[in-house]
C-alpha positions as CSV (number, residue, x, y, z in Angstrom):
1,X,101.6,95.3,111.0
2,X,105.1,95.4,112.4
3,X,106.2,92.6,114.5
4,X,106.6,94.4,117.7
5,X,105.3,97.7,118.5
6,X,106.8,99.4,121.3
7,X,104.7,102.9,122.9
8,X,106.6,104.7,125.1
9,X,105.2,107.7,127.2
10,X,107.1,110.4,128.1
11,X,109.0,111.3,131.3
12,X,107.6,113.4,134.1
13,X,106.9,117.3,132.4
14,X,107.0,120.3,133.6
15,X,103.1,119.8,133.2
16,X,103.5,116.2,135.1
17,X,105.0,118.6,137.8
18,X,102.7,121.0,138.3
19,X,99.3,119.0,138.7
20,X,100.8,116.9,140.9
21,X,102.0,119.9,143.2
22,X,98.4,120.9,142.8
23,X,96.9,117.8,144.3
24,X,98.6,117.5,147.0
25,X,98.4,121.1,148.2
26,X,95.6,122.4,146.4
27,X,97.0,125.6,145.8
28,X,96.5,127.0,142.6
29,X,99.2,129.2,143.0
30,X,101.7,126.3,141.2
31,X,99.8,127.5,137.7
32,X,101.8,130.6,137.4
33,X,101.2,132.8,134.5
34,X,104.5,132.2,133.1
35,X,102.7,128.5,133.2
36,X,99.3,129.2,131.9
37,X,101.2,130.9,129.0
38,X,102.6,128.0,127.4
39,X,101.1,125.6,125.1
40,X,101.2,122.1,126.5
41,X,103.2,120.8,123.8
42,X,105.9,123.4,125.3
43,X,106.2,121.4,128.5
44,X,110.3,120.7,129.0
45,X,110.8,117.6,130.9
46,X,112.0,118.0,135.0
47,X,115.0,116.1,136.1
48,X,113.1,112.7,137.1
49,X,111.5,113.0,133.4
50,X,115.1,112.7,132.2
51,X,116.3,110.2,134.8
52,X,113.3,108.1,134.1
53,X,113.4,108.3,129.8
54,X,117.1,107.0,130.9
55,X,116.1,103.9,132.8
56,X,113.3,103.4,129.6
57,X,116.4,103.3,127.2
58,X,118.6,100.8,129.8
59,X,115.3,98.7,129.6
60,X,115.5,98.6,125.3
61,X,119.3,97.8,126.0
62,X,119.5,95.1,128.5
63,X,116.5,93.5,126.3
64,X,118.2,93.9,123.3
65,X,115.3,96.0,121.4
66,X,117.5,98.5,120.0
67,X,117.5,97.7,116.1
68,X,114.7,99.9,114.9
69,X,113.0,99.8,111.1
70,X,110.8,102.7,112.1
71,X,111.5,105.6,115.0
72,X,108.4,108.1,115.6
73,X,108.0,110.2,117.9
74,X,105.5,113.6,118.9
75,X,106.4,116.8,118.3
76,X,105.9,118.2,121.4
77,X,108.9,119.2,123.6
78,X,108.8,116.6,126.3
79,X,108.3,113.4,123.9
80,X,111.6,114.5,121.6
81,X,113.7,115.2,124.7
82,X,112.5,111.8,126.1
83,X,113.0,110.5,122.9
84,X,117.0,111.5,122.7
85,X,117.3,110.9,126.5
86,X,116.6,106.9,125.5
87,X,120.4,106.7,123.9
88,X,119.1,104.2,121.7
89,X,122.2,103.6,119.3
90,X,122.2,105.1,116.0
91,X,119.0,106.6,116.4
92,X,117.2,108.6,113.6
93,X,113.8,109.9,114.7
94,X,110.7,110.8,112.8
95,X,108.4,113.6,114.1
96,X,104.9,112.8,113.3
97,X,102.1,115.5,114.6
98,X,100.0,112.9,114.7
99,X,101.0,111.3,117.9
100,X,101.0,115.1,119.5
101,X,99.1,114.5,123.0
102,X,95.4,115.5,122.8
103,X,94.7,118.7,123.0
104,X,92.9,120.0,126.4
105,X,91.5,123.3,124.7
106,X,90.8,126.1,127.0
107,X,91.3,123.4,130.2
108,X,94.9,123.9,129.5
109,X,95.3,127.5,129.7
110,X,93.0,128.3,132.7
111,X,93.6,127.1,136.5
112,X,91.1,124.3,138.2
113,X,88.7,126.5,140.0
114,X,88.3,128.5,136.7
115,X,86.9,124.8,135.0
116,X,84.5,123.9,137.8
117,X,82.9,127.5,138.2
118,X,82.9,128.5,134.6
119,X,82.7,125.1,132.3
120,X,80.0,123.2,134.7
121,X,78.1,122.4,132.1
122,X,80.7,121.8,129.7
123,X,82.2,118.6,131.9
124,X,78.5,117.2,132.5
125,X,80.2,113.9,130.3
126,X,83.6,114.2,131.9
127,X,82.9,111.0,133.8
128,X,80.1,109.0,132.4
129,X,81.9,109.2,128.7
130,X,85.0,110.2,128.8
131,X,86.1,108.7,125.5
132,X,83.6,111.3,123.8
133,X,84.0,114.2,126.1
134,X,85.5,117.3,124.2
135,X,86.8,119.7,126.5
136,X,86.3,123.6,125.4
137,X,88.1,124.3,122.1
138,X,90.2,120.8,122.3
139,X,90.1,117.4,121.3
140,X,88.0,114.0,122.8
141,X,89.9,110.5,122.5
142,X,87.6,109.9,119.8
143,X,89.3,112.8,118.5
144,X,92.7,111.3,118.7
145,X,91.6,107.4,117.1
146,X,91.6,109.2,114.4
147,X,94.9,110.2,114.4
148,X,96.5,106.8,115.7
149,X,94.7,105.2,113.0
150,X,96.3,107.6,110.5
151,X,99.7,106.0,111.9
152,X,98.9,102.5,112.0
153,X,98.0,102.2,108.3
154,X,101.5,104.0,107.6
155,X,102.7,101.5,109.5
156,X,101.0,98.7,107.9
157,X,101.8,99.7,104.5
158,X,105.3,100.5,105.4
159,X,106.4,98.4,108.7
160,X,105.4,94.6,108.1
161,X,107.3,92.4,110.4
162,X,109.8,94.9,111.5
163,X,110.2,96.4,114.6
164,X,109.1,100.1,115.6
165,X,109.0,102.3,118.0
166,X,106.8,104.9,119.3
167,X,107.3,108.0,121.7
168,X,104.2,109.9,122.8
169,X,101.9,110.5,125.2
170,X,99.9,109.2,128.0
171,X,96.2,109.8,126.4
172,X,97.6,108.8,123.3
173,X,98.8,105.3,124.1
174,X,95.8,104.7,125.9
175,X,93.9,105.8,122.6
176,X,96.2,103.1,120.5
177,X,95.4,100.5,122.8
178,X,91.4,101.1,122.8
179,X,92.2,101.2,118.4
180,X,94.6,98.1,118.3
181,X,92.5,96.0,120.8
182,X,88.9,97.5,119.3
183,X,87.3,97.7,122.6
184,X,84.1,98.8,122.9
185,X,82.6,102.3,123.9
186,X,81.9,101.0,127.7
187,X,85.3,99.2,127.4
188,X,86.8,102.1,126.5
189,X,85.6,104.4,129.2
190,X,85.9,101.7,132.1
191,X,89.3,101.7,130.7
192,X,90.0,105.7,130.6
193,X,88.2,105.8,134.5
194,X,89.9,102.8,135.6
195,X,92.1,103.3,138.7
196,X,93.6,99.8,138.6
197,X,97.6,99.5,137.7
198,X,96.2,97.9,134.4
199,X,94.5,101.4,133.3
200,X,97.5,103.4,134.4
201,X,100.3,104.8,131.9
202,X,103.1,105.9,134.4
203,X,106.0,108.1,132.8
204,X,107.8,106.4,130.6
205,X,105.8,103.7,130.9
206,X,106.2,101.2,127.9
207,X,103.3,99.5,126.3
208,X,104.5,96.6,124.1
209,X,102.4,94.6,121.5
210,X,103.3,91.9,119.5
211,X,102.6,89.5,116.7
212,X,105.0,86.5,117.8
213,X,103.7,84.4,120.3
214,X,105.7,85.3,123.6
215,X,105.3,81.4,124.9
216,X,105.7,79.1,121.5
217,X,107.4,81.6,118.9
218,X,107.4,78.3,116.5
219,X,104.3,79.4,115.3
220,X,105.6,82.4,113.6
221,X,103.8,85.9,113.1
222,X,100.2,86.2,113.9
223,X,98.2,88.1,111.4
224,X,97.5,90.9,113.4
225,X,98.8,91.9,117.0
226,X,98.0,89.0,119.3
227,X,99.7,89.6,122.4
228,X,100.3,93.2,124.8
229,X,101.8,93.4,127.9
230,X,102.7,96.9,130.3
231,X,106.3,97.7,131.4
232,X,107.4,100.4,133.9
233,X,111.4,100.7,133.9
234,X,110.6,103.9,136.1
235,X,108.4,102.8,138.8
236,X,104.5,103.1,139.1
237,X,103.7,99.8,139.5
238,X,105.0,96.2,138.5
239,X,108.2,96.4,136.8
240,X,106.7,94.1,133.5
241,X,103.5,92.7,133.3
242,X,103.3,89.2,132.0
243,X,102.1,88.9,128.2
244,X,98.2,88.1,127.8
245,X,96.7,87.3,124.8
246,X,94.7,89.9,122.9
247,X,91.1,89.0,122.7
248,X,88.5,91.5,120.2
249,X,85.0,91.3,121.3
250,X,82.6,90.2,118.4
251,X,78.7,90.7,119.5
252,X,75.8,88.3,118.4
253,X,72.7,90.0,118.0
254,X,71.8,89.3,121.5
255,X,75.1,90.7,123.0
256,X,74.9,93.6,121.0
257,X,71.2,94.5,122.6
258,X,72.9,93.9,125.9
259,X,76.1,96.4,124.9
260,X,73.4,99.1,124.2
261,X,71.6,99.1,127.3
262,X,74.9,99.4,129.4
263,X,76.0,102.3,127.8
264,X,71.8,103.2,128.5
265,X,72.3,102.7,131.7
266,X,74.9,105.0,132.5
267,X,72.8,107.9,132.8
């Protein structure tokens, strides 16, 4: 694996915009038609998207991350706008469809009151397993492992001991840290549904995982990424997180009984 791994979400979309004008009014007016006809990977950035992918890029700069084996980035509009808006020198991008955000299906194209009245049934798992839950005609986050897996073996093949970097999308990094950390399927939804700053992905948000050990970098590269920590250049929460040590569950045979019932128990 490379030696540091840098995900950075997006700034705030167009699509950022108007849920968030939603919530606070409720009035479904803000999802226009002109809105409803775009495909989410259409989304431009607003003005605070690019002021916030700038303050990312001043974050890679004044840390002196800016010496890139391996650039990636999604090919939907507001990633490879936030992407440029960085000013990372000498930058050359790579698109990868891969690390496209996950597709909402039909929940995209249709206002809220539309979901609840006509998809009831349809969202039944929306909150009890939402790392399965497949909205209509789009993708789950099981869906998109897949696809983050697809990149991390190019990476491994291709990347070893370098450093990369990787802009994308909110579900997306979420979805590489439930791959990279192998958390379990309770894990993983208490992780989707957590409302803590530690489940959070603000815009432009930077998740950062490493195989050098932040405290004692004598001991070279770990095998494997050993260390993650959460930075927010934009706002949203703390500015950095500390670094905390990466810790994969293995079950006995008695811990893996217990792992089954609480996902039982969820019904």
């Amino acid at each position: 694996m490379p030696k540091n791994l840098f995900l950075v979400r997006h700034g705030q979309s167009e699509g950022n915009l108007v849920r968030k004008q939603f919530e606070q009014t409720k009035d479904e007016s803000v999802y226009s038609d002109l809105f409803l006809g775009l495909h989410e990977s259409q989304y431009k950035l607003t003005e605070l998207g690019i002021s916030q992918a700038k303050k990312a890029g001043e974050w890679f700069k004044k840390n002196n991350f800016t010496d890139f084996y391996r650039m990636l980035v999604s090919n939907n509009v507001r990633a490879m706008q936030t992407a440029a808006h960085l000013g990372l020198p000498d930058a050359l991008w790579m698109m990868d469809s891969n690390l496209r955000e996950r597709d909402g299906g039909l929940f995209n194209v249709i206002p809220p009151s539309h979901m609840d009245s006509k998809y009831e049934m349809e969202q039944k798992f929306y909150d009890t397993q939402p790392f399965l839950f497949r909205p209509p005609q789009g993708e789950s986050l099981a869906d998109v492992s897949m696809r983050c897996k697809i990149v991390l073996d190019t990476l491994s093949r291709e990347c070893d001991g370098k450093d990369v970097i990787i802009v994308n999308h909110g579900h997306v990094m979420r979805t590489f840290k439930i791959v990279l950390e192998r958390y379990s399927l309770k894990m993983s939804n208490d992780y989707i549904n957590s409302k803590e700053e530690s489940g959070r992905v603000p815009n432009c948000s930077i998740i950062h995982f490493t195989r050098e050990n932040p405290y004692d970098p004598s001991q070279g590269l770990s095998s494997s990424f050993g260390w993650v920590r959460m930075i927010r250049p934009s706002g949203g929460g703390e500015p950095e997180d500390p670094f905390v040590a990466i810790e994969r569950k293995k079950f006995s045979n008695e811990e893996l009984l217990e792992e089954a019932e609480k996902n039982r128990n969820l019904l």
